[in-house]
N, C-alpha and C positions, 0 to 999 in steps of 0.2 A: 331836770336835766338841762342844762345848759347849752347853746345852741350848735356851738364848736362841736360839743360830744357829740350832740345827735348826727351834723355832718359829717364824724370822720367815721360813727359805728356806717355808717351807711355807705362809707365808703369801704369799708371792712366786708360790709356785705356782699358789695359789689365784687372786692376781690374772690372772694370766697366762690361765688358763681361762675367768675371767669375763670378761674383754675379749675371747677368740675366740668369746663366745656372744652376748654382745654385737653383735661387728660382723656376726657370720655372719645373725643374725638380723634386721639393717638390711638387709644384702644383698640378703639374700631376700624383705624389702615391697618396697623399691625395684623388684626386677624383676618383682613383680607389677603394678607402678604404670607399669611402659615403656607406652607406648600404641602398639597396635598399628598400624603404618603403614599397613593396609589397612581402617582400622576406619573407620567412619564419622566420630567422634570426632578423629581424627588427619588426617582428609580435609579435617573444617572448625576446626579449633585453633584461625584465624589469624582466624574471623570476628568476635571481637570485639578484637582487638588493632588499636588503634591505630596500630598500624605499618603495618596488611596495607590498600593500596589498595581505596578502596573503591570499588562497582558504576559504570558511567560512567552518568549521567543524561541521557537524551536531550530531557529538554524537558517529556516526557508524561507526569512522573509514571510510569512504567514504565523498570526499570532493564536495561541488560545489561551482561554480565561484561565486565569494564577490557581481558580480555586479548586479546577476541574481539571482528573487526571485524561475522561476523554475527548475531546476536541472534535466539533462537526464544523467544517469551514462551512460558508454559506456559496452556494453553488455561484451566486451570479457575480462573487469578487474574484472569480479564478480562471484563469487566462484559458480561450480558445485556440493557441494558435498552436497548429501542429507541430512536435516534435519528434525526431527516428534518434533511435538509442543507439551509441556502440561506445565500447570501452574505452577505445582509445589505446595507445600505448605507453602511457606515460605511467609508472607507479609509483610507490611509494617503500619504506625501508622493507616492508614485509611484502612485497611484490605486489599489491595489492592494485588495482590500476585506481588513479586520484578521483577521476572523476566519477566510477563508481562509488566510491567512498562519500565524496562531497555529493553527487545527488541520492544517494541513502538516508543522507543526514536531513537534506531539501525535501523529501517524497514522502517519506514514513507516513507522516500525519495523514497523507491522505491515500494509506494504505500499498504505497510500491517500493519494489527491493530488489535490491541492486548486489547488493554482498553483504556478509554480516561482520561487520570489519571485525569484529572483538569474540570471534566464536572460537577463537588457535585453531588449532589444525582439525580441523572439518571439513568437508566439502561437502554439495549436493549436487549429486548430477539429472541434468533435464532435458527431454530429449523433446521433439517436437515431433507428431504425425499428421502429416494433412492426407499421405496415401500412403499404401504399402509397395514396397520396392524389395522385399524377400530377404531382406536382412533386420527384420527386428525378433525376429526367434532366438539369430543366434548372437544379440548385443545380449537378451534376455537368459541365454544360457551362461555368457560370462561373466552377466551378474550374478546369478542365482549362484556360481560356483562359487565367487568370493562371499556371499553372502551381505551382496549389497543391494541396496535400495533403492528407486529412484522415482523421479516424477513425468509421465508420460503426455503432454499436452496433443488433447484430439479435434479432430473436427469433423463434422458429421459426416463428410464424406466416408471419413475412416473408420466412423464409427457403423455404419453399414457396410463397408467393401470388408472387413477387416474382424469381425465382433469374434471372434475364438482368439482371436490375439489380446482382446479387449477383455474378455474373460480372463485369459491366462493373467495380462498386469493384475488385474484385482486378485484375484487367487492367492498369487506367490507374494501379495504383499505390497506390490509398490502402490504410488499414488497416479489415479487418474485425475486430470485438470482439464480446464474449460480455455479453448484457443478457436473460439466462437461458431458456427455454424459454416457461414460458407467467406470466411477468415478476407473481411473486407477491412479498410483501413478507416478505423474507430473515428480517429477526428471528424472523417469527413461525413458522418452518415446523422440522422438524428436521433432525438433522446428515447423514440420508440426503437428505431432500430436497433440501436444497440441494444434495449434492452429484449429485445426479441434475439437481437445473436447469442447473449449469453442464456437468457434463460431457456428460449427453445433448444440449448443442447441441455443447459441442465434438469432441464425437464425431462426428456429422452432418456436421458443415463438415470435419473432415478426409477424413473417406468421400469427400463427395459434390466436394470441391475441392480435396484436397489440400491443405488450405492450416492450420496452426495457430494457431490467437489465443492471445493473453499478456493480452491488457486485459480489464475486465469494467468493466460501468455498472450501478449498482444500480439496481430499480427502484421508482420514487417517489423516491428517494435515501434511502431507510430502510435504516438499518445500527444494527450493534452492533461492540464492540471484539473481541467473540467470534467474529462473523458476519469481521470484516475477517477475523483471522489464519485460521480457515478455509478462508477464499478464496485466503490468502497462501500456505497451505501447500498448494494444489490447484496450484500454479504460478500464479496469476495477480493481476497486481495490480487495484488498485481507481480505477478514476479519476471524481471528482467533477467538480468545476468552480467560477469564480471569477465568470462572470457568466452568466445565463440571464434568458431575459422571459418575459412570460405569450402562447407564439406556436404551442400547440398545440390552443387552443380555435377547429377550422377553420370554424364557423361562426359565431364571431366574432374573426376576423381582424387585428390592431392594422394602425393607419394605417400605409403603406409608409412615407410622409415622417418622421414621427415617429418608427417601427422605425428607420431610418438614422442618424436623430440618435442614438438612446438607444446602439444597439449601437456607433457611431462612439464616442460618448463614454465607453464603455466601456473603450477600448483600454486595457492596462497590460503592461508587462512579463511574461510567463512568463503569459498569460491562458490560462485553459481555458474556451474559450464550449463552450456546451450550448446548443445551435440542435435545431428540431424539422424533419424534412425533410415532416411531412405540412403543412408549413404554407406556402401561397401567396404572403404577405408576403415569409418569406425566400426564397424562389425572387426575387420583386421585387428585391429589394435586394442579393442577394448579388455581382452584378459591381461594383455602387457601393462597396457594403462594402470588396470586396477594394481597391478602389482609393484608398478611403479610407486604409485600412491603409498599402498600401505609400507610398500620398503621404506619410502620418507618419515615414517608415524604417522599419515593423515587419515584419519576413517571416516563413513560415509554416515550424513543425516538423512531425514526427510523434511522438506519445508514443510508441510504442514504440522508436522509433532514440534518444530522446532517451534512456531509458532501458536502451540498448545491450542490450534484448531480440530485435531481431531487427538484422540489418545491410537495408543501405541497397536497395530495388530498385526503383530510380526507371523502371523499364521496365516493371514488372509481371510478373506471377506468369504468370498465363494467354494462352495467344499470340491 
């Protein structure tokens, strides 16, 4: 072998070694660079790629995942700051008031409701009791004669000054609801205490009746986006309302005739009245009301059937 040869096999050698240190050496970043598929890293890869579907947006400025029909916001991205409800008077073509509508669309998610814009001619009527005032017998007999329905929100006051009346709603079929213990304003209290307002009534009512509530009524209608999902995750949702009048100040009482007109022309689709049962007026008006109503075509739901939280028991709980 000649001496050139033996130089350049050895230079061939040489190459041959450098290319195995070479690759070997690629090899081995690369597999420090795999991402581990249980890494954090690896879980969320796809959050800025343009490809990966993004959050589905419900309306409210609050997003939930594309692939999941149920949505848990996480409690500490959700604003504390106090808010009080009212409808407003501005509507829309179907009378509907706007802002109801747009915070329905906002709320849902984390369980509050305001109207149901898309339900036609429905309503649900809701009354509120924090004490008895001698007129919820006979709102209760005007209902019973149309054979309508409603939702009775209590609070433990009323639920001890008051429980043969509290028996009767259960009996004849309507819905009792949860409007907290001694009806303090939610924002401002903390995450035990609210959850001692709602649960120590709903504690109470299943004792003392057997019977469970799914609905809650704020009271003042002071909430937060924080106070809703807490509620939401206690099991129960929130329900507002689309029309309400000034019909709880009982010693000044709005004229029956004019109460009739107002609440008559009130009527809308998917309505949530907030009627006061200590109030005389609507005791007055309530069999005209009802009649009102169905002379239009509207008939009466229950929120929670409507909301397929509890099934239908048109006879009553209590024998």
């Amino acid at each position: 072998m000649s001496k050139v040869t033996s130089i350049l096999l050895a230079l061939l050698a040489l190459a041959v070694l450098l290319c195995a240190v070479y690759y070997g050496v690629n090899r081995t970043t690369a597999s420090q660079e795999t991402v581990d598929p249980s890494s954090y890293s690896a879980r969320n890869a796809g959050q800025n790629n343009p490809d990966t579907p993004a959050p589905a947006d419900n309306g409210s400025g609050l997003t939930s995942p594309a692939s999941s029909e149920k949505t848990s916001v996480p409690l500490d991205d959700l604003s504390h700051s106090k808010m009080g409800w009212g409808p407003g008077r501005e509507v829309n073509d179907l009378n509907q008031p706007v802002s109801a509508v747009e915070y329905q669309s906002r709320y849902e998610e984390l369980g509050g409701y305001f109207v149901f814009p898309d339900d036609g001619k429905t309503i649900y009527l809701t009354f509120d009791l924090g004490y008895e005032n001698g007129h919820t017998e006979g709102i209760l007999d005007a209902l019973d004669a149309h054979n309508v329905k409603g939702t009775f929100f209590v609070t433990m006051d009323y639920l001890k000054e008051a429980p043969e009346i509290v028996e009767r709603i259960i009996r004849d079929g309507h819905t009792l609801a949860n409007h907290t213990v001694k009806h303090p304003s939610l924002p401002d209290v903390s995450d035990e205490r609210l959850e001692e307002e709602l649960m120590g009534l709903h504690d109470y009512v299943l004792q003392e009746y057997g019977y469970e509530m799914t609905l809650f009524r704020y009271p003042m209608g002071e909430f937060s986006e924080y106070t809703l999902a807490q509620i939401n995750e206690l099991g129960y949702k929130s329900i507002f309302w689309s029309f309400a009048y000034r019909d709880w100040v009982t010693d000044d009482q709005p004229d029956p005739a004019s109460s009739l007109e107002r609440v008559t022309e009130a009527l809308h689709p998917g309505a949530i009245y907030l009627l006061h049962a200590v109030s005389s007026t609507n005791e007055q008006i309530m069999d005209d009301f009802l009649s009102n109503a169905e002379a239009q075509g509207y008939t009466f739901g229950l929120i929670d059937q409507k909301l397929g939280l509890v099934e239908p028991e048109p006879e009553g709980i209590l024998d």
